[in-house]
C-alpha positions as MATLAB code, in Angstrom:
seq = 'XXXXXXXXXXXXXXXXXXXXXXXXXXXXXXXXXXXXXXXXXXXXXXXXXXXXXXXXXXXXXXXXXXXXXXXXXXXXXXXXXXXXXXXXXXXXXXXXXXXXXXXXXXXXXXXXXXXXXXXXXXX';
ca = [
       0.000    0.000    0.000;
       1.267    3.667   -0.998;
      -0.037    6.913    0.323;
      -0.317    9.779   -2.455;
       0.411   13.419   -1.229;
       0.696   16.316   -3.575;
       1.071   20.065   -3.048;
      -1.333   20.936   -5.846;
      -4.250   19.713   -3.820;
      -5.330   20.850   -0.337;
      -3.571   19.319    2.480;
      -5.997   16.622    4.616;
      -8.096   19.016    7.067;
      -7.999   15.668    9.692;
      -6.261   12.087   10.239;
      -6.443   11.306    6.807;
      -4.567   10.557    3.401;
      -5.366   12.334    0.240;
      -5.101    9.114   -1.575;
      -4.101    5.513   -1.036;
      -2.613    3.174   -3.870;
      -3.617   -0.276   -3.199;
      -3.904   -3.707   -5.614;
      -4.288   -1.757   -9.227;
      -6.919    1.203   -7.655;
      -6.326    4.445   -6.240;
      -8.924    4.936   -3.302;
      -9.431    9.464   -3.183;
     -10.257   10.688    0.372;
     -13.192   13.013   -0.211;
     -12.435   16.238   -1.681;
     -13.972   19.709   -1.335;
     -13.376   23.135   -2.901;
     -10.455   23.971   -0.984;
      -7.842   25.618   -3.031;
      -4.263   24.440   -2.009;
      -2.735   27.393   -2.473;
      -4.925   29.989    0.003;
      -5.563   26.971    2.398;
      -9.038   27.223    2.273;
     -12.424   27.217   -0.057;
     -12.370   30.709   -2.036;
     -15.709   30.459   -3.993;
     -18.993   30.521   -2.432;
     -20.917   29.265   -5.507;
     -21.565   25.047   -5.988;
     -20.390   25.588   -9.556;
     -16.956   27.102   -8.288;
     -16.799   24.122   -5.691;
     -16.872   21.583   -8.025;
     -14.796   23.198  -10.337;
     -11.889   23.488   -7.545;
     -13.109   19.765   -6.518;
     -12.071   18.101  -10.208;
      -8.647   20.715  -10.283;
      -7.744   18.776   -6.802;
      -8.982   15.131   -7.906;
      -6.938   15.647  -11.349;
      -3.979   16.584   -9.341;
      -3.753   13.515   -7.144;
      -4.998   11.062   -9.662;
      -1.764   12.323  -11.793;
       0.776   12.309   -8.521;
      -0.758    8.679   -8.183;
       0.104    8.090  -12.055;
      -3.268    8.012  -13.342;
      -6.080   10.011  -14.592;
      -9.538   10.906  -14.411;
     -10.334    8.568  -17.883;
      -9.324    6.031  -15.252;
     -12.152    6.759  -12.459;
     -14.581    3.732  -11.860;
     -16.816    5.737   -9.248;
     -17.451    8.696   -7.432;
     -19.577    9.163   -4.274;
     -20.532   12.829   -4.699;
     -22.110   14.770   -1.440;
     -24.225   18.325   -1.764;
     -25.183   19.962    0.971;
     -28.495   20.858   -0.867;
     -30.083   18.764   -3.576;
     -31.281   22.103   -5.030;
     -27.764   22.290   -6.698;
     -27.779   19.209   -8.174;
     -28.296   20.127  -12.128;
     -25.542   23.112  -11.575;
     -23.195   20.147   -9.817;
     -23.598   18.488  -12.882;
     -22.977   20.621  -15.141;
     -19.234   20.727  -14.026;
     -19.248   17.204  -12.947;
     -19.885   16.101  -17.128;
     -16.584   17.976  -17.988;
     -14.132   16.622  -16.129;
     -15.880   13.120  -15.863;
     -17.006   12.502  -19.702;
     -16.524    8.304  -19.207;
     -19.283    8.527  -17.065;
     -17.788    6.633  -14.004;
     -20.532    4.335  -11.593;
     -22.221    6.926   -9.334;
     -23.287    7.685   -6.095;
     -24.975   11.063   -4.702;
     -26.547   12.172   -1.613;
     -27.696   15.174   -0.006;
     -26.197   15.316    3.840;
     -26.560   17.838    6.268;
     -23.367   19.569    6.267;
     -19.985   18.973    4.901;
     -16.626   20.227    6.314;
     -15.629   23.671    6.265;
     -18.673   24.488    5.302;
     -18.411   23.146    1.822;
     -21.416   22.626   -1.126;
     -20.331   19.578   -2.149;
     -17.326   17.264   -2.096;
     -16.388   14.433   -4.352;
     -14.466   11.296   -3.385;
     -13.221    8.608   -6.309;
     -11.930    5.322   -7.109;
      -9.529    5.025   -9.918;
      -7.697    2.258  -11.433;
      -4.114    2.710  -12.350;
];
């Protein structure tokens, strides 16, 4: 087993990996819209989440040596189902293979994020 760390995505907010390389898959701790370089989430809007969301899966996927054509599912989490078409709208660009999916409204997500993404990926 291999942990994956990379500067280009937000450092874990808790006790944590960002990723984990195990038996051909790359396992993605959930991600939100943090963005690594101010340390925290910069846009307030679910469309600028996401967007920040795929830049940090991207960047782990590739530290891990793979790539988002190589995600087999995603368990996606909004904190209202109200932004579920917008979501998707950024979600269909940087996941055009159309990966297995899961996703749920919850009741909050950390740091007070919209949505957060987390991803299997083969390698």
């Amino acid at each position: 087993m291999k942990t994956i760390q990379t500067k280009h995505a937000p450092a874990a907010i808790g006790p944590y990996s960002q990723a984990k390389q195990a038996g051909g898959f790359v396992f993605l701790s959930g991600q939100i819209g943090i963005d690594p370089t101010a340390g925290k989430i910069v846009v307030s809007d679910i469309s600028g989440q996401a967007e920040q969301i795929c830049k940090n899966i991207k960047a782990i996927l590739k530290k891990a040596g793979t790539s988002m054509d190589n995600v087999v599912k995603t368990t996606c989490f909004l904190a209202d189902m109200k932004d579920f078409a917008a979501f998707n709208e950024i979600y269909a660009k940087y996941f055009p293979n159309k990966p297995a999916r899961s996703c749920v409204a919850v009741k909050d997500l950390p740091a007070g994020a919209l949505c957060e993404i987390e991803v299997i990926a083969v390698k």
